[in-house]
RODO-2510 file (C-alpha; in nm, 4 decimals, decimal comma):
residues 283
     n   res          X          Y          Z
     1     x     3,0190    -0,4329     0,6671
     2     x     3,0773    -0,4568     0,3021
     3     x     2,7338    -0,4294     0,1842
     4     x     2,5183    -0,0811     0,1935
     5     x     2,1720    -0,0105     0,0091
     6     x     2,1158     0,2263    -0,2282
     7     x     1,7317     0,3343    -0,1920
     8     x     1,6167     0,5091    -0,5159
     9     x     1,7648     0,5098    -0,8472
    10     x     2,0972     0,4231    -0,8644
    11     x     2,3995     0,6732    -0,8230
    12     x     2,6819     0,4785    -0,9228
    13     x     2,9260     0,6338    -1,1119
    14     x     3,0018     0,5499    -1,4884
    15     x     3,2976     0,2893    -1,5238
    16     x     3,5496     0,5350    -1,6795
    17     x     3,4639     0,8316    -1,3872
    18     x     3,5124     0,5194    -1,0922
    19     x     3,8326     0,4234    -1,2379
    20     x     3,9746     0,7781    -1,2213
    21     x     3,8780     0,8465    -0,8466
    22     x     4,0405     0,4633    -0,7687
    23     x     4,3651     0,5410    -0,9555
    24     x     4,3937     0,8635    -0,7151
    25     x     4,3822     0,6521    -0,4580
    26     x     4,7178     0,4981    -0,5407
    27     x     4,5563     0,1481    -0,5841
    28     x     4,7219    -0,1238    -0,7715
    29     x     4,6117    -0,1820    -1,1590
    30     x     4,4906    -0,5841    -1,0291
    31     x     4,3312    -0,3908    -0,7395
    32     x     4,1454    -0,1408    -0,9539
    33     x     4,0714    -0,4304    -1,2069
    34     x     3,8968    -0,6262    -0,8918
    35     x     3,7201    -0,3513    -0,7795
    36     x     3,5511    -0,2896    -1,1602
    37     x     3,4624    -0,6964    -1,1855
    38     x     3,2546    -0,6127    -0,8163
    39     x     3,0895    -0,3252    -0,9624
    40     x     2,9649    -0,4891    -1,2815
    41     x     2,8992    -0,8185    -1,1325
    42     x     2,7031    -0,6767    -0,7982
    43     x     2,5816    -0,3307    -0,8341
    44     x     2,2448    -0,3847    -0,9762
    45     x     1,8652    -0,4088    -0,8129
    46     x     1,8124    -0,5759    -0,5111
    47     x     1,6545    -0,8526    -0,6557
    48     x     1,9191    -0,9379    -0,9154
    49     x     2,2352    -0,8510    -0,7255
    50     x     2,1799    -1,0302    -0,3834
    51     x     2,1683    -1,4040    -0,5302
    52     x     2,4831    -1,3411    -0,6969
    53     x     2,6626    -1,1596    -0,3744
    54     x     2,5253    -1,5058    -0,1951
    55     x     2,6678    -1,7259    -0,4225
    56     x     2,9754    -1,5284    -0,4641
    57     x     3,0505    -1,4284    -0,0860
    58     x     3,1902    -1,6536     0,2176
    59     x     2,9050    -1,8449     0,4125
    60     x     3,0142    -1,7064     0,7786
    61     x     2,7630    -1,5690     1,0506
    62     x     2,8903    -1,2041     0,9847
    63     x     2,7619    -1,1952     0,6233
    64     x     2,4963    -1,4162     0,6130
    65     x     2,3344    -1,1792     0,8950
    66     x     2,4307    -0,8750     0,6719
    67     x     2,2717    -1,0224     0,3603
    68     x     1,9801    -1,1596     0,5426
    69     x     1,9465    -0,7707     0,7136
    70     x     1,9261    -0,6686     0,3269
    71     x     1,6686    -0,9278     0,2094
    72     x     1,4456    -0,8385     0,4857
    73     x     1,4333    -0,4948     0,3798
    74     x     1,4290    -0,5320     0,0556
    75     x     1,0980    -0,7323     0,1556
    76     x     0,9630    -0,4803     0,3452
    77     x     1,0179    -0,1869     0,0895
    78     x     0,8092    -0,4844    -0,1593
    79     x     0,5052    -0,4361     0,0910
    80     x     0,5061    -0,0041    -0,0198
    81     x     0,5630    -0,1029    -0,4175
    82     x     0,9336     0,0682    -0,4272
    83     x     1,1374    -0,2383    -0,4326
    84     x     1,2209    -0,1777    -0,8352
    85     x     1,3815     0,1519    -0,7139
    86     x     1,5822     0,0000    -0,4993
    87     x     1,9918    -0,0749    -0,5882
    88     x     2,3025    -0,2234    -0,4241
    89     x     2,6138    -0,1256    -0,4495
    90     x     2,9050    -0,3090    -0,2589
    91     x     3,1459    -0,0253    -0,3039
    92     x     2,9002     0,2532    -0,1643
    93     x     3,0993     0,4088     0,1727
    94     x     2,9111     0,5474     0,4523
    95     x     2,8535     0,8768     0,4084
    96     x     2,9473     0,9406     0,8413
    97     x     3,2644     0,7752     0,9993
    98     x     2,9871     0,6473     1,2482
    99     x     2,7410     0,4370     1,0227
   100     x     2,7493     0,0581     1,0496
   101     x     2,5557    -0,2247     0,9693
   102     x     2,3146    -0,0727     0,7092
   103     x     2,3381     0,2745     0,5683
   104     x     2,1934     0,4286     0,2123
   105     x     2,1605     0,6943    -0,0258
   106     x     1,8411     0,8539    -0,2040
   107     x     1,8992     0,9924    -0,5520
   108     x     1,6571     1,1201    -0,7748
   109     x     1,7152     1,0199    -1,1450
   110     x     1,5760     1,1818    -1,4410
   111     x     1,2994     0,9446    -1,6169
   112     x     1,3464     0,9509    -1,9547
   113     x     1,6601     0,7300    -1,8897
   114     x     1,5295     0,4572    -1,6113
   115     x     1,7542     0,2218    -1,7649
   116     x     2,0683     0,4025    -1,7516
   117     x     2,3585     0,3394    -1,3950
   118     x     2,4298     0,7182    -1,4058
   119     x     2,4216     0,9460    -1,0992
   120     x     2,0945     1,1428    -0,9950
   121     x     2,0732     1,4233    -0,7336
   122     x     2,1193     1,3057    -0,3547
   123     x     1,8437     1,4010    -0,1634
   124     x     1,9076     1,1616     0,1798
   125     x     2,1544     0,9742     0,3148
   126     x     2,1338     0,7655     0,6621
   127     x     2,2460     0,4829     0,8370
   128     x     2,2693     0,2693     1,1764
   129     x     2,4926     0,4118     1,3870
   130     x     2,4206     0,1488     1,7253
   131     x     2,7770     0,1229     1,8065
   132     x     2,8281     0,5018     1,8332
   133     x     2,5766     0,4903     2,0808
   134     x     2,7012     0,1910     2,2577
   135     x     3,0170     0,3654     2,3217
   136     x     2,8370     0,6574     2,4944
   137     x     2,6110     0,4742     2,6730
   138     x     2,6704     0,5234     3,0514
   139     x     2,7401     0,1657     3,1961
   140     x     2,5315     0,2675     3,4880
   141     x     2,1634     0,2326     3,2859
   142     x     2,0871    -0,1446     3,3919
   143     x     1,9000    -0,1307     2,9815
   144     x     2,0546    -0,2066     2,6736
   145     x     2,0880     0,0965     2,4664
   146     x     1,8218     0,1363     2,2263
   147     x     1,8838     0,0972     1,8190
   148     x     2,0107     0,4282     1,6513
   149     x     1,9113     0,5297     1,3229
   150     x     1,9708     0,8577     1,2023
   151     x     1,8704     1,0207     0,8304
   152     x     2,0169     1,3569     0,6793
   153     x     1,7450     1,4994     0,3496
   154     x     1,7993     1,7930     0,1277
   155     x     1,4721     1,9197     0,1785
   156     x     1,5668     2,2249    -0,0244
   157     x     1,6828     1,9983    -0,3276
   158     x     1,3508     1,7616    -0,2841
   159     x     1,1189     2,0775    -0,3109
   160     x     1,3283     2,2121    -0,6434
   161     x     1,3482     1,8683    -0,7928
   162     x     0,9547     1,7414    -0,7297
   163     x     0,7777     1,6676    -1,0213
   164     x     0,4383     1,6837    -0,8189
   165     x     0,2313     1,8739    -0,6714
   166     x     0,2441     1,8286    -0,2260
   167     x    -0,1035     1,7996    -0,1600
   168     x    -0,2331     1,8295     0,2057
   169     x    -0,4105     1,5671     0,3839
   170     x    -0,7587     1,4912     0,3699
   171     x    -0,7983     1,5032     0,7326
   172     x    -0,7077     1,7532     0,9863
   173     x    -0,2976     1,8485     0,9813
   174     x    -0,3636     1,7204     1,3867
   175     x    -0,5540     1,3842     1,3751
   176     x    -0,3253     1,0852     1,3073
   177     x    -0,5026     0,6772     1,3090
   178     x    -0,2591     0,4486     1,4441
   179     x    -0,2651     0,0899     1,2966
   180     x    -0,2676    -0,2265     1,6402
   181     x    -0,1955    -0,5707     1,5856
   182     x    -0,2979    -0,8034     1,8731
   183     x    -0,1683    -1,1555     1,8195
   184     x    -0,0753    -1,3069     1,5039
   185     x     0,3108    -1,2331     1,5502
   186     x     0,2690    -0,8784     1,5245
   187     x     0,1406    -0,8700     1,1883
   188     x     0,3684    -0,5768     1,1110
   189     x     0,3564    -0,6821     0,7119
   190     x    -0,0219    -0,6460     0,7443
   191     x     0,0404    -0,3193     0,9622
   192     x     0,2439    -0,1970     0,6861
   193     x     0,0309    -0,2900     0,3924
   194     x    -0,2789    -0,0877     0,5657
   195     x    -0,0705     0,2484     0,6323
   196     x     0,0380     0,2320     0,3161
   197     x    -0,3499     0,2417     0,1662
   198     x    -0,3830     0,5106     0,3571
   199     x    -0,1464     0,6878     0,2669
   200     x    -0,2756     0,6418    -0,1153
   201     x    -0,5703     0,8135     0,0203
   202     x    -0,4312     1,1379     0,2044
   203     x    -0,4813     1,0093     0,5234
   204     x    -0,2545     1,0078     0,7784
   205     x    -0,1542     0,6972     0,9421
   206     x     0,1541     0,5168     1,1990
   207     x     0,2294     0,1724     1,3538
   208     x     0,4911     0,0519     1,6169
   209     x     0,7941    -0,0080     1,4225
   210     x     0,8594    -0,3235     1,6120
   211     x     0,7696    -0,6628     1,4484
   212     x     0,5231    -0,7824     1,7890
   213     x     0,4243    -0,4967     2,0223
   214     x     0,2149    -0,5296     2,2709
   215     x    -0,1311    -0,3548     2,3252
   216     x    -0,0096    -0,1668     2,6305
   217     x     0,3178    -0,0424     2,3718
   218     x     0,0981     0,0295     2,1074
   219     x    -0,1408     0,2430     2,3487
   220     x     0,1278     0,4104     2,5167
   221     x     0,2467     0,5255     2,1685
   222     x    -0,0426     0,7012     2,0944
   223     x    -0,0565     0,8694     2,3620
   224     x     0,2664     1,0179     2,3466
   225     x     0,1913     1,1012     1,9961
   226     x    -0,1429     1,2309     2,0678
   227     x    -0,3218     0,9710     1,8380
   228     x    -0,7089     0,9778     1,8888
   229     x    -0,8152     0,6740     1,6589
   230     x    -0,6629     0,3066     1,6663
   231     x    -0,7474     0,0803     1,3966
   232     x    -0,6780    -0,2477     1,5552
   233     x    -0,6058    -0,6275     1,3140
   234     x    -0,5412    -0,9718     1,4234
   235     x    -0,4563    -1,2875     1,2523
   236     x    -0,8790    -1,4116     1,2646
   237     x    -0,9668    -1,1019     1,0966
   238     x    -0,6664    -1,0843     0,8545
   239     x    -0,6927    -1,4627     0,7359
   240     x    -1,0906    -1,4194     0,7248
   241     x    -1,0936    -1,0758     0,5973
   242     x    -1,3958    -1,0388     0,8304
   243     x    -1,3759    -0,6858     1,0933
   244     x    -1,1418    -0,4920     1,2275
   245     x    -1,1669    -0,2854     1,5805
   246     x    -1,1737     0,1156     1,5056
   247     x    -1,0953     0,2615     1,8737
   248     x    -1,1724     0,6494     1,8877
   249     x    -1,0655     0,7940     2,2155
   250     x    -1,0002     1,1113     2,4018
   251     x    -0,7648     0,8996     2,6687
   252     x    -0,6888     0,5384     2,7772
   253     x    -0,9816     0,5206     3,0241
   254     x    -1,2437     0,6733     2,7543
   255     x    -1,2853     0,4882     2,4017
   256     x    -1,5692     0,3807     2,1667
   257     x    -1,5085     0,0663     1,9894
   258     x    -1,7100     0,0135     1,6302
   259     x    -1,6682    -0,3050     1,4409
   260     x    -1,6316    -0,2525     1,0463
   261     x    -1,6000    -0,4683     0,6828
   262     x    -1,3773    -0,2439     0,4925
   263     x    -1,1514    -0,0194     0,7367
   264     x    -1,0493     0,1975     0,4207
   265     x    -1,4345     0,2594     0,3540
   266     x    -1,5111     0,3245     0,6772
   267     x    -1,2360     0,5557     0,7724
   268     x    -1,3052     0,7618     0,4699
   269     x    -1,6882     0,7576     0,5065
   270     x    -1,8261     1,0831     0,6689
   271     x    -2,0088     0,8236     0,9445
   272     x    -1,6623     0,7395     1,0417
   273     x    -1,5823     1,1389     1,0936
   274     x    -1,9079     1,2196     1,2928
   275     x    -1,8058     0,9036     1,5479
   276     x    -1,4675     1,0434     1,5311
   277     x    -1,5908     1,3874     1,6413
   278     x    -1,8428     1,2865     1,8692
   279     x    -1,5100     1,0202     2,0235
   280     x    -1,2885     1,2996     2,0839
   281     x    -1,4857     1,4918     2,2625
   282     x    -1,5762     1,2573     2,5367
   283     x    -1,4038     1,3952     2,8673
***
């Protein structure tokens, strides 16, 4: 696939230090020349460069679905507020032999030049990598191999380079809420949109990455991931902004249920810890 994403400020190379790694590749002067016109014209934010690699690319079912994969995820990363950090650039190569479909690179950029397309410090790189698994999947499983996604970080260079302090969570390093849909299409925007205020608030919080899972998925997650407390939305409560369903439970046959206004409040409200407690140790 032609396109990749480039999460975090951008790392493309000045023009004069791209033109000197393309002229050691033996290319043509009309083939280097082509390849600068795609880098000014394309590499850019998300927002700016995929109308233009629309207008500018063939309409066939290959990369409509690739720029379509990108404009959902560009959508998604708009729901956690880092969609102005996020860049495309059309000449990017994977960074593994194996990575198709999507793939991307983190840099960190120094901030007194946001402006500026110079390279930052790579601190992740990742990609899709479904048909390397396809290709080692034993024919014998009657099920369809599940999606691959793999990430490498520098967590070395992310530690040297952060310009913050890593503060702990609120909550104990064990306990974990899980955020349910039940109807509504899955409501994972709405899913994502709550994690991500609690997050702002040190608390630590998951949901099924699948756009509709069902309640039995979404239990079954938790408890393989030991998750005690399920905050659970649908589409009445999300259109009315009325209550949400706080489960607390020590297993699937023992829960409390508690109907709330203002999840947020309520999770961080030392009521909400005492029923939390008291929840967990049911037997």
């Amino acid at each position: 696939m032609l396109i990749s994403e480039v999460i975090a400020p951008l790392p493309v190379a000045d023009d004069w230090r791209r033109c000197e790694e393309e002229k050691e590749l033996n290319l043509a002067e009309a083939a280097v020349n082509r390849l600068q016109t795609v880098g000014l014209r394309f590499c850019g934010v998300a927002d700016q460069a995929l109308p233009r690699l629309r207008g500018a690319l063939s309409a066939d079912i290959l990369t409509r679905r690739a720029l379509d994969q990108l404009s959902e995820l560009f959508s998604f990363l708009r729901i956690w507020r880092i969609d102005k950090h996020v860049f495309i650039d059309p000449l990017m190569p994977p960074m593994e032999s194996y990575h198709r479909d999507l793939f991307f690179q983190i840099y960190s950029r120094k901030e007194n030049n946001p402006g500026a397309l110079v390279e930052g410090t790579l601190l992740a790189v990742g990609g899709r990598y479904d048909y390397l698994l396809h290709n080692f999947w034993d024919s014998e499983h009657k099920s369809n191999p599940p999606g691959a996604v793999g990430t490498s970080v520098a967590l070395e260079t992310i530690i040297q380079h952060s310009s913050v302090d890593i503060k702990p969570f609120s909550n104990d390093a064990s306990f974990s809420i899980l955020i349910c849909s039940r109807g509504g299409g899955g409501l994972l925007e709405e899913r994502m949109e709550l994690a991500a205020e609690l997050w702002e608030e040190n608390i630590k919080a998951e949901f099924v990455a699948v756009s509709d899972p069902s309640l039995t998925e979404q239990y079954e997650y938790a408890n393989d991931h030991d998750i005690k407390c399920l905050v659970i939305i649908t589409d009445t409560s999300v259109s009315q902004k009325s209550s949400v369903k706080v489960l607390a439970f020590a297993n699937l046959r023992s829960f409390s249920i508690v109907f709330v206004a203002s999840v947020l409040i309520y999770l961080m409200s030392s009521a909400c810890w005492f029923f939390l407690i008291l929840a967990l140790n049911i037997s």
